[in-house]
C-alpha positions as CSV (number, residue, x, y, z in Angstrom):
1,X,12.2,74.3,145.9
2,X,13.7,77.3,143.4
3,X,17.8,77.0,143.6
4,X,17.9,80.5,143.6
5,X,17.9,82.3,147.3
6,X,16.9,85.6,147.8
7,X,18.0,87.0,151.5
8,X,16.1,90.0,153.4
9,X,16.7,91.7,156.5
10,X,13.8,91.7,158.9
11,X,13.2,92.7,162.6
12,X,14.0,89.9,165.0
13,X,10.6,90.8,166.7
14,X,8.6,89.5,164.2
15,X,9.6,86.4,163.9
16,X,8.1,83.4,165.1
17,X,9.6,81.8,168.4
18,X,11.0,78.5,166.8
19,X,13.8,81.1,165.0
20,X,15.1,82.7,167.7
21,X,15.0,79.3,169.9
22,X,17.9,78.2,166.7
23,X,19.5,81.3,167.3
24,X,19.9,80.0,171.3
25,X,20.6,77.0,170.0
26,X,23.6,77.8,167.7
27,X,25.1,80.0,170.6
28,X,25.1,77.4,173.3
29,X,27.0,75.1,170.6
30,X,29.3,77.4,169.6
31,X,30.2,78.8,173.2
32,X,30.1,75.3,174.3
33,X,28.5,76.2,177.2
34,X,26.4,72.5,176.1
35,X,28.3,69.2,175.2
36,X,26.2,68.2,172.1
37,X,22.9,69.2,170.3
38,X,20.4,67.6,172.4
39,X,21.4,68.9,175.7
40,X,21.2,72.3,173.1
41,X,17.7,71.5,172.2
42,X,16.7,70.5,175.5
43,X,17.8,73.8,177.0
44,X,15.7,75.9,174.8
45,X,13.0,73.8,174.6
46,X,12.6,73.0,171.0
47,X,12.9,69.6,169.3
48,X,15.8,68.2,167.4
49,X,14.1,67.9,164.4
50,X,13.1,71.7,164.1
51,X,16.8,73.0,164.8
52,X,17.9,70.5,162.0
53,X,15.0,72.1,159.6
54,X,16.3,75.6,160.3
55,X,19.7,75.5,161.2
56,X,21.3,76.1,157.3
57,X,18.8,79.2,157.1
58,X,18.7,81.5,160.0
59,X,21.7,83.3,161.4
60,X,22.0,86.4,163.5
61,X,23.1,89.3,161.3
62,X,27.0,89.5,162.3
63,X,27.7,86.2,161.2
64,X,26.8,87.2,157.5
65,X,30.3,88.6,157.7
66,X,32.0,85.1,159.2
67,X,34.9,84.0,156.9
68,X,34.5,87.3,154.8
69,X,37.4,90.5,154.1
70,X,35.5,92.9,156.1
71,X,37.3,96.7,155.7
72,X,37.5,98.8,158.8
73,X,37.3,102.5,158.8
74,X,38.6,104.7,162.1
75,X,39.1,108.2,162.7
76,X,41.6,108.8,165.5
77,X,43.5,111.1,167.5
78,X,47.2,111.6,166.8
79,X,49.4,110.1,169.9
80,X,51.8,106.9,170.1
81,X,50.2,103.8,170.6
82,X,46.7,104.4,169.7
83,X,47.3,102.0,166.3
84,X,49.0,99.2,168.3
85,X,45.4,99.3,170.5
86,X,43.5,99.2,167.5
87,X,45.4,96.2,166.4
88,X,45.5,94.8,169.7
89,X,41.7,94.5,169.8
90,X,41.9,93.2,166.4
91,X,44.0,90.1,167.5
92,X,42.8,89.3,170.8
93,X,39.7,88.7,168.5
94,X,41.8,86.1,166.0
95,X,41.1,88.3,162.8
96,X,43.2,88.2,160.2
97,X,45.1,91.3,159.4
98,X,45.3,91.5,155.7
99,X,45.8,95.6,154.8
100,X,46.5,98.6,157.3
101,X,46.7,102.1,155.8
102,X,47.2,105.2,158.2
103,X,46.8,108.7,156.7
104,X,49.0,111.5,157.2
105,X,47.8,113.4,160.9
106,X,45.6,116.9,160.0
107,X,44.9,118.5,162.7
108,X,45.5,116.7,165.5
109,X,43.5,113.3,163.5
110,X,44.3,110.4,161.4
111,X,42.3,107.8,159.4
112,X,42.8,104.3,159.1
113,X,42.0,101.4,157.0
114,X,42.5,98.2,158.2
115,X,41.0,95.6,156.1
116,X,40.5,92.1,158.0
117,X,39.8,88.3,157.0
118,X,36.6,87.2,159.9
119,X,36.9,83.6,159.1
120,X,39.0,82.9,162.5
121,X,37.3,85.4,165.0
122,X,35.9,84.6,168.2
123,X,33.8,87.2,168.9
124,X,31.6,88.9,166.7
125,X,32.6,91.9,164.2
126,X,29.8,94.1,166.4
127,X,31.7,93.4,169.1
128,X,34.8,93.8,168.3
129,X,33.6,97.1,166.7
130,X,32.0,98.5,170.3
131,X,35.8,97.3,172.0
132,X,37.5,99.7,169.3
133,X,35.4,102.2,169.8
134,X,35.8,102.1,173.6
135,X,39.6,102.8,173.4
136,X,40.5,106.3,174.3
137,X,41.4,108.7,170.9
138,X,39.2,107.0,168.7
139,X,36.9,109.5,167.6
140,X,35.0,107.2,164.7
141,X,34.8,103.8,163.4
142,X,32.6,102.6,160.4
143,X,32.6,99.2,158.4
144,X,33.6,100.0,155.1
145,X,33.1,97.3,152.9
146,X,32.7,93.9,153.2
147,X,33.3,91.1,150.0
């Protein structure tokens, strides 16, 4: 086997069943909705043997961003507080704050930075992304960059 890895992006769909059957598996470990792999494998109905085989290869697409500096970008309206419920969301998801930057309010809107460190979160990035967006004022949110 070539050392050398390439990655590609490809839709879920098209994949055979034995991947997302890993995928199952890796979420009922991690949630610990199972007590140990084969209760894992048994549960999704594939064999021990072909989650070992795949496990160190296939991984939904937020956790490419697991233990990474992942940059934020919001656009939000100007009123007290809304910042503290950005961060807020940010914690409750164990994210490590690294770098927050708030621009000057124009017109009524502000952007922020907030650059974060994923390698302690709970939840996924998408998720905490969708929360963020769900608090009142914020009128955008983008990842920036991630390293």
């Amino acid at each position: 086997m070539n050392n050398s890895s390439r990655y590609y992006l490809v839709d879920s769909s098209v994949l055979p069943e034995v991947f997302h059957k890993v995928i199952e598996t890796k979420k009922l470990l991690s949630s610990g909705a199972v007590k140990n792999i084969n209760e894992a494998v048994q549960k999704v109905g594939i064999s021990r043997s072909a989650y070992y085989k795949y496990r160190d290869y296939i991984f939904p697409f937020y956790e490419t961003t697991r233990g990474k500096v992942v940059t934020l970008f919001f656009t939000v309206e100007d009123y007290s507080g809304i910042l503290s419920s950005i961060i807020n969301k940010i914690a409750e998801s164990k994210a490590n704050i690294i770098t927050i930057n708030q621009n000057i309010p124009i017109n009524g809107l502000a952007d922020v930075t907030i650059t974060i460190e994923t390698d302690s979160m709970i939840k996924d990035i998408k998720d905490l992304m969708y929360e963020i967006n769900n608090i009142e004022g914020v009128r955008k949110q983008q990842i920036l960059a991630r390293e």
